[in-house]
N, C-alpha and C positions, 0 to 999 in steps of 0.2 A: 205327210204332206210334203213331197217336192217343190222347192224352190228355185226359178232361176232368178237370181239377183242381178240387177241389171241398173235400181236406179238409185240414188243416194237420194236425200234430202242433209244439207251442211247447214246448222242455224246458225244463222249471224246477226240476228235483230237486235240484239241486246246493247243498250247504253253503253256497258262497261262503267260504273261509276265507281267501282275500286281501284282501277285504272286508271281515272284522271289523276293528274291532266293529259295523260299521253292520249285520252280517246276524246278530247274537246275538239280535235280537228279530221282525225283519223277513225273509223270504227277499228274494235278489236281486231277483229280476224284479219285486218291489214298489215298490224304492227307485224316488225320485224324479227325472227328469232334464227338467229343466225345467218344474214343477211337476206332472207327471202319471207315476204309475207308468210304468217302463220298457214293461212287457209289454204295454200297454194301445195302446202307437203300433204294436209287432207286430198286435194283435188288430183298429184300424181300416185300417193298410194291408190286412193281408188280405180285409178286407169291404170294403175298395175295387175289390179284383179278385176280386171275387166266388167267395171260399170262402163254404162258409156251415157244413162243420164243423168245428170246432176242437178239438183231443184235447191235456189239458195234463195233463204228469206232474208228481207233486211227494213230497217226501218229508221235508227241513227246513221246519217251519213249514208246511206245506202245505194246513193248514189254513183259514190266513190268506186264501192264494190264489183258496179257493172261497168265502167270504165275501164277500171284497171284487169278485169277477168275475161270481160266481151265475150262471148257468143261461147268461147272453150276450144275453141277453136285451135289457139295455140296447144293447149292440153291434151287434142284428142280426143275432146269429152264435147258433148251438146247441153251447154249449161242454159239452166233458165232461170228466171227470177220470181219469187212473191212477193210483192212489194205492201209493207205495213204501213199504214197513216199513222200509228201507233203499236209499239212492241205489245205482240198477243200474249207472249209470254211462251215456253215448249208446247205446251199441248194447244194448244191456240194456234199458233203457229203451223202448228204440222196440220191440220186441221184445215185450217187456209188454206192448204196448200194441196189438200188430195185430190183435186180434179188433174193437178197436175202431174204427182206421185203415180196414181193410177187410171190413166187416160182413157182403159177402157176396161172390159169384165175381167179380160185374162192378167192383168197385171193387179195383184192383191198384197203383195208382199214390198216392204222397202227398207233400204238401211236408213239411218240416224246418224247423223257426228256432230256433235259440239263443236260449232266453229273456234271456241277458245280452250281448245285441250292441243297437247302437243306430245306423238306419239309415234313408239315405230308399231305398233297394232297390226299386222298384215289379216285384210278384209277376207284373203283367202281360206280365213280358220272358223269366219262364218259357219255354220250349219247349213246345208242345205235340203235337210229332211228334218219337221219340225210335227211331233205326234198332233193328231187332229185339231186337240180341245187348246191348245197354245197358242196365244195370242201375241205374243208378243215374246222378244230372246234378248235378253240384255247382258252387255260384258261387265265383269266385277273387274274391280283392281285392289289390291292392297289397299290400307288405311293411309292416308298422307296424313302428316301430322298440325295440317290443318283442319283434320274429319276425323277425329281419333276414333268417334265411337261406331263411325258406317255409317252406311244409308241401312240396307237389307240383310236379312241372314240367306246365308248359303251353303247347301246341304246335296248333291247328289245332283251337281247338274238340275238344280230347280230353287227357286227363291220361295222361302216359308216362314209365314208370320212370325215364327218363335224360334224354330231349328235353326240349328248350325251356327257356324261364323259368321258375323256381321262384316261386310266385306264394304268399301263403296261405289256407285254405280259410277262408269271411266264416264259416259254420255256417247257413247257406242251402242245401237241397235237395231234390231230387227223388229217389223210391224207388219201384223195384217192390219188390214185396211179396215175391221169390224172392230177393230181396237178403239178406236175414234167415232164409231158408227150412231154412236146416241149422242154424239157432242152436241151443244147448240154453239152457234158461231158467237164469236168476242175472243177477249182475256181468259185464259185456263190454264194453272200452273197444271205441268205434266205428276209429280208426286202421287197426291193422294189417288189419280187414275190410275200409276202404279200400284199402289198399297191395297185398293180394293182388288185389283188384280189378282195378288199376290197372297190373300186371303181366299181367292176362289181358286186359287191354284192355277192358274193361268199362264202363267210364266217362266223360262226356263233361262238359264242363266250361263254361261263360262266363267271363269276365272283368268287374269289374262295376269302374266308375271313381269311383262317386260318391261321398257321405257314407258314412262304417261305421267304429264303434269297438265295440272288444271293452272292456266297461266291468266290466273284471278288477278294478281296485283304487281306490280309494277317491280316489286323484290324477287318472283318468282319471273319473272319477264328476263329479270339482270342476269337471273343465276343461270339461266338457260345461255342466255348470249356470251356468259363468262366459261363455259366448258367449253376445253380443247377436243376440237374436234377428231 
């Protein structure tokens, strides 16, 4: 199954409540890491590998988000918003948010980014041919030693109940749009929709080696801002 990848979806709903007090006035994906909003290095890698839509949810401060990013206009990009009365949570979230993902028959496929990961990921190492029955393609990363034990194991380019290395998922990914297709709308953590997944064999995976921090807390926020660049 051929892919042209074209639209993102960046979550940025989330509280941040490990985070406070830095996210009492500011949502995540604004704070700064190395003087420039976190979300804003997601939004030019992706216009490096040429997406050109970008679909961002929000629901703390979320305000803030479309102020400070407007239209995308500066980026290049045609940014749009889903706006939460209350955080859906990922799979909720993305969910919300597919009329806009995929606006019509022919757009089925979309990426995923953790608006609170910070990464040099180049989108270009995506797949763009994904076997029929795949639903979904998620990037691993090393264990950080916040997650020692993983999320998934990984084994041959594919995520399997029991096999292989327990790696953890960066929050990097690719979706058909059937992935979501039984959801009923509200709150729905994204996990266990992985893990039945992942039992049906569904799902195929990368391995990625490079830079990538999950910038959870405010220690991991410092250690970033404290590298020489």
């Amino acid at each position: 199954m051929i892919m042209k990848l074209n639209t993102a979806m960046i979550l940025a709903a989330g509280r941040g409540e490990r985070m406070r007090p830095l996210t009492d006035s500011v949502p995540k994906p604004l704070l700064q890491v190395q003087g420039k909003p976190l979300i804003e290095y997601h939004l030019e890698s992706l216009k490096r590998s040429g997406y050109q839509r970008i679909i961002i949810n929000h629901a703390w401060l979320g305000q803030q988000l479309e102020s400070v990013l407007g239209t995308g206009k500066r980026f290049g990009l045609d940014i749009l918003y889903s706006a939460e009365s209350q955080a859906l949570e990922t799979a909720g979230g993305i969910n919300n948010a597919l009329s806009l993902l995929c606006p019509s028959s022919a757009d089925e496929w979309f990426t995923v980014v953790n608006g609170d990961i910070f990464t040099n990921f180049n989108f270009d190492t995506l797949p763009t041919y994904l076997p029929e029955r795949i639903e979904a393609h998620l990037v691993m990363v090393n264990n950080p030693s916040h997650n020692p034990a993983g999320d998934f194991h990984f084994e041959a380019h594919r995520l399997h109940p029991e096999e292989g290395c327990k790696l953890t998922f960066s929050g990097v990914a690719i979706y058909h749009k059937n992935f979501f297709a039984e959801m009923q709308s509200g709150v729905k953590p994204l996990a266990p929709m992985l893990r039945t997944a992942i039992n049906r064999q569904l799902i195929s995976a990368q391995h990625f080696t490079g830079q990538w921090t999950d910038v959870g807390t405010p220690q991991r926020l410092n250690e970033l801002n404290t590298i020489e660049s």
